[in-house]
C-alpha positions as CSV (number, residue, x, y, z in Angstrom):
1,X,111.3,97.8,83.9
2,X,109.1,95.3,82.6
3,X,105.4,94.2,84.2
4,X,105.5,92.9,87.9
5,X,104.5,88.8,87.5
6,X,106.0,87.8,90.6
7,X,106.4,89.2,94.3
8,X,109.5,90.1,94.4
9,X,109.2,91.9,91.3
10,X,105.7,93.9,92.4
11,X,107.6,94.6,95.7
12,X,111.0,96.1,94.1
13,X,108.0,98.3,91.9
14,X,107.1,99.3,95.1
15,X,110.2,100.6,96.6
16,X,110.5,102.6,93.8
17,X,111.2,106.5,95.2
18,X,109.2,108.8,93.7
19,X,110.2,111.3,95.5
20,X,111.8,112.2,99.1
21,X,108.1,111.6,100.5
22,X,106.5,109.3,98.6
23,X,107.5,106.0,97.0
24,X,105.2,103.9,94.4
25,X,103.6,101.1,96.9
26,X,101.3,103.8,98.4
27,X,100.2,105.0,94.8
28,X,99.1,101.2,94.1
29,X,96.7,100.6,97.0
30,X,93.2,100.3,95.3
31,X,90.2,99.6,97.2
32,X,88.9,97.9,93.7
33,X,91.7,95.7,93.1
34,X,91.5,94.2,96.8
35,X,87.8,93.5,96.4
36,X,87.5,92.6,92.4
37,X,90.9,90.2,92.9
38,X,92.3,92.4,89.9
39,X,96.1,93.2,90.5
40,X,96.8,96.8,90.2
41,X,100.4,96.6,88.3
42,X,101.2,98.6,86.0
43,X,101.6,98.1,81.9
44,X,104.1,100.1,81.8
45,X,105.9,100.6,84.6
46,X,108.4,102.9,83.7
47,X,105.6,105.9,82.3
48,X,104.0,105.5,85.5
49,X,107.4,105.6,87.7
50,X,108.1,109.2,85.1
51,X,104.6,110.5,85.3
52,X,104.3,109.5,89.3
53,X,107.7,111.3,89.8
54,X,106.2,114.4,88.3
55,X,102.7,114.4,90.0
56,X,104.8,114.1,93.8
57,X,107.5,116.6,92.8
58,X,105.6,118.9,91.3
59,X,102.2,118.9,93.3
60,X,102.1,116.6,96.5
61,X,105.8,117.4,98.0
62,X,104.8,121.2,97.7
63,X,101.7,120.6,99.8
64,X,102.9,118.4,102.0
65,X,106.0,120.9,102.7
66,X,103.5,123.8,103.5
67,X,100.5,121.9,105.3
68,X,102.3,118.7,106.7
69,X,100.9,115.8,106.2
70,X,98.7,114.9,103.3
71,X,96.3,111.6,103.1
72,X,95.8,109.8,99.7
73,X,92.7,108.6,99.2
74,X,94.0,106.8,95.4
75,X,96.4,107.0,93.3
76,X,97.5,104.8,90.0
77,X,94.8,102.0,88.7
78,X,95.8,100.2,85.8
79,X,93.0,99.9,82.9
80,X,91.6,96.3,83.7
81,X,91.2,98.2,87.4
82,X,89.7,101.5,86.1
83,X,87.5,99.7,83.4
84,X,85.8,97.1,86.3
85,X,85.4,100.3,89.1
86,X,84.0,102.3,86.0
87,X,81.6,99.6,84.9
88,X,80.3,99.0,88.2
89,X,79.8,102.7,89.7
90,X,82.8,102.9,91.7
91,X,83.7,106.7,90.5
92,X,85.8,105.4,87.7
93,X,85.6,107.6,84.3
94,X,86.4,105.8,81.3
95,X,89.9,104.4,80.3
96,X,90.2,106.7,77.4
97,X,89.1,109.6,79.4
98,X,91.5,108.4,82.6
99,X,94.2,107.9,80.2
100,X,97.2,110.6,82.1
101,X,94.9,110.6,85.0
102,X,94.5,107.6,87.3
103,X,95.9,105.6,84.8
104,X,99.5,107.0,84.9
105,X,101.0,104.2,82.5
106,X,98.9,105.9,79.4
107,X,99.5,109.0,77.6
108,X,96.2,110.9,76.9
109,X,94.9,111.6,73.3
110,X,97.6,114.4,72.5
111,X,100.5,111.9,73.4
112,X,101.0,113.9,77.2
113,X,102.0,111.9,79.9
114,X,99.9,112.7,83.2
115,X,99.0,111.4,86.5
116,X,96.2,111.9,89.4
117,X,95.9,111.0,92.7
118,X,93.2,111.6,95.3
119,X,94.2,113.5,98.3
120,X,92.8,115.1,101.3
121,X,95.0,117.9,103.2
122,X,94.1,117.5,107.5
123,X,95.0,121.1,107.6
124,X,92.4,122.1,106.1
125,X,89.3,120.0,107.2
126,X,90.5,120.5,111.0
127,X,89.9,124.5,110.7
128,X,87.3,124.8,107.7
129,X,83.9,123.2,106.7
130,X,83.7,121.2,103.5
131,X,81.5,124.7,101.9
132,X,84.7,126.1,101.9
133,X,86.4,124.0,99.4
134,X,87.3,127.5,96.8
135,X,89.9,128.7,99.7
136,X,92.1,125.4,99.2
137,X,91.0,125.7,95.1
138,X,92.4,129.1,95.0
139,X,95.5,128.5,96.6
140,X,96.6,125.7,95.1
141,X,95.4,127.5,91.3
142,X,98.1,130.6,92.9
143,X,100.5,128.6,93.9
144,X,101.3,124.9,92.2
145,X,101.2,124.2,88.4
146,X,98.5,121.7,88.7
147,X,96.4,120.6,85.7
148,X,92.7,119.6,86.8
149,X,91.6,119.6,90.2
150,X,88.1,118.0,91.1
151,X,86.8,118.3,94.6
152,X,84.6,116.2,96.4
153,X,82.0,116.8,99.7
154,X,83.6,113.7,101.6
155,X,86.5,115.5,103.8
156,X,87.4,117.8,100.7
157,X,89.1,115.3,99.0
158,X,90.2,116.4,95.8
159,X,92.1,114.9,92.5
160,X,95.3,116.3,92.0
161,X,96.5,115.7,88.4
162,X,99.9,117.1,86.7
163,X,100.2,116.8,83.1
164,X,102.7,118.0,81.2
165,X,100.3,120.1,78.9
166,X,98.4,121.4,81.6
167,X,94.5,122.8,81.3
168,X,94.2,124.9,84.4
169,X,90.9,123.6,85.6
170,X,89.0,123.2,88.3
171,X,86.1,121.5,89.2
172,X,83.7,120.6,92.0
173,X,80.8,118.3,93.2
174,X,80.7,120.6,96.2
175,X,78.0,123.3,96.0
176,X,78.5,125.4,94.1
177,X,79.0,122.4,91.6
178,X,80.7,122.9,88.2
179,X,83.4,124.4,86.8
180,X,85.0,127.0,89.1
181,X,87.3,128.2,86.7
182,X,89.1,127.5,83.2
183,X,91.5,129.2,80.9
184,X,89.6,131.8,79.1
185,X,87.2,132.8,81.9
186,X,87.9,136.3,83.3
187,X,88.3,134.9,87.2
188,X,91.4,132.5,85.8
189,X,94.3,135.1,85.9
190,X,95.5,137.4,88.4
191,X,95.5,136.7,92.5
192,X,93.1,135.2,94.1
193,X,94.4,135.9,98.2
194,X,91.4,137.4,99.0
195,X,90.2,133.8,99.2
196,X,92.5,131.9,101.2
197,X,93.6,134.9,104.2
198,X,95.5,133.0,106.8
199,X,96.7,129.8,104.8
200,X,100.9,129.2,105.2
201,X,103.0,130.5,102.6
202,X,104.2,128.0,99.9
203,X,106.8,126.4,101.4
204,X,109.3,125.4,98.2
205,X,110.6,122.4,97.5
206,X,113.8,121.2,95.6
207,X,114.5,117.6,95.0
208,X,118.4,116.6,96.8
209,X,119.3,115.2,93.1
210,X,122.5,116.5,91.6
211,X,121.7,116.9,88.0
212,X,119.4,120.0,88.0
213,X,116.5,118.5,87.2
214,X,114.9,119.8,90.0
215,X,115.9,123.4,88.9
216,X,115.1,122.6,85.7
217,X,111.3,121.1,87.2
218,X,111.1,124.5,89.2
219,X,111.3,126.6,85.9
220,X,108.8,124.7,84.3
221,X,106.7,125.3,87.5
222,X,107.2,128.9,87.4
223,X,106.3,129.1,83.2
224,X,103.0,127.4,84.4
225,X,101.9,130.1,86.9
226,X,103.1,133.2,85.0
């Protein structure tokens, strides 16, 4: 799929299913690119529709499954996008270091393809305060093969990224700020329940495709949280 330069070709992007939940016009909402006039399309459509696939399969369709519905607060930006919020303070980390995050139509350093989005889960915030952030961390480090997570004190929203060489880290601007945990730290393995008493069980998800890549997606999951 090439670039979107008309509107019938931005809104066919958009109808693009990602995944029995999700599909790509929600992913391309940006604040930014309504206010700075920048359109948020991507370069490279088809590594963002791949990457975007991954992120809502993986990550986003497993939540949603076990705590209903989720919110997203943001999804892809594009690098014109990311570079302008960056450059004017709008919480935007630079391209190269966004590359496989927000920017889904980039493949990081190593070559990986990646993607983020921002999301906030009501379940949580309508029975715990903000402080409480490390229950939803721990769960979601037990449970899905995330990458990064970063969590912020506005309704615990959090990023959410898959990669496909995934770092297994988790971070917070909610006290206690910083790193919660990392590979190599002694509190990265083992389980973490004690944490998250009365949370739903992980509610699976499989894809209705007929060509096992959702079994052969589920495998990979599994590798990621032995």
């Amino acid at each position: 799929m090439r670039r979107p330069q008309t509107v019938r070709a931005l809104e066919e992007l958009g109808r693009v299913r990602l995944s029995p939940n999700f599909f790509m016009r929600e992913f391309l909402h940006s604040e930014i690119a309504v206010m700075s006039g920048i359109p948020n399309q991507p370069d490279d459509p088809d590594l963002a529709i791949a990457a975007g696939r991954r992120l809502c399969e993986m990550l986003l369709e497993p939540l949603q499954a076990t705590f209903g519905r989720i919110g997203l607060r943001s999804g892809f930006r594009n690098c014109a996008v990311n570079e302008y919020g960056n450059r004017h303070g709008y919480n935007c980390a630079r391209n190269e270091a966004d590359y496989a995050g927000h920017i889904w139509d980039r493949r990081d350093k190593d070559g990986h393809m990646g993607a983020t989005a921002c999301i906030v889960v009501p379940w949580f915030i309508d029975r715990h305060p903000v402080s409480e952030w490390r229950r939803l961390a721990w769960w979601v480090h037990d449970h899905l093969p995330y990458s990064h997570l970063q969590f912020f004190p506005k309704l615990c929203a959090f990023n959410i990224t898959w990669n496909e060489r995934p770092v297994r880290r988790i971070d917070s601007f909610i006290a206690p700020k910083g790193c919660l945990t990392k590979l190599g730290l002694p509190n990265h393995g083992g389980d973490h329940s004690r944490h998250y008493r009365g949370f739903p069980d992980l509610q699976t998800f499989v894809s209705p495709d007929t060509d096992g890549q959702s079994r052969e997606r589920n495998r990979a999951r599994d590798s990621v949280l032995r």
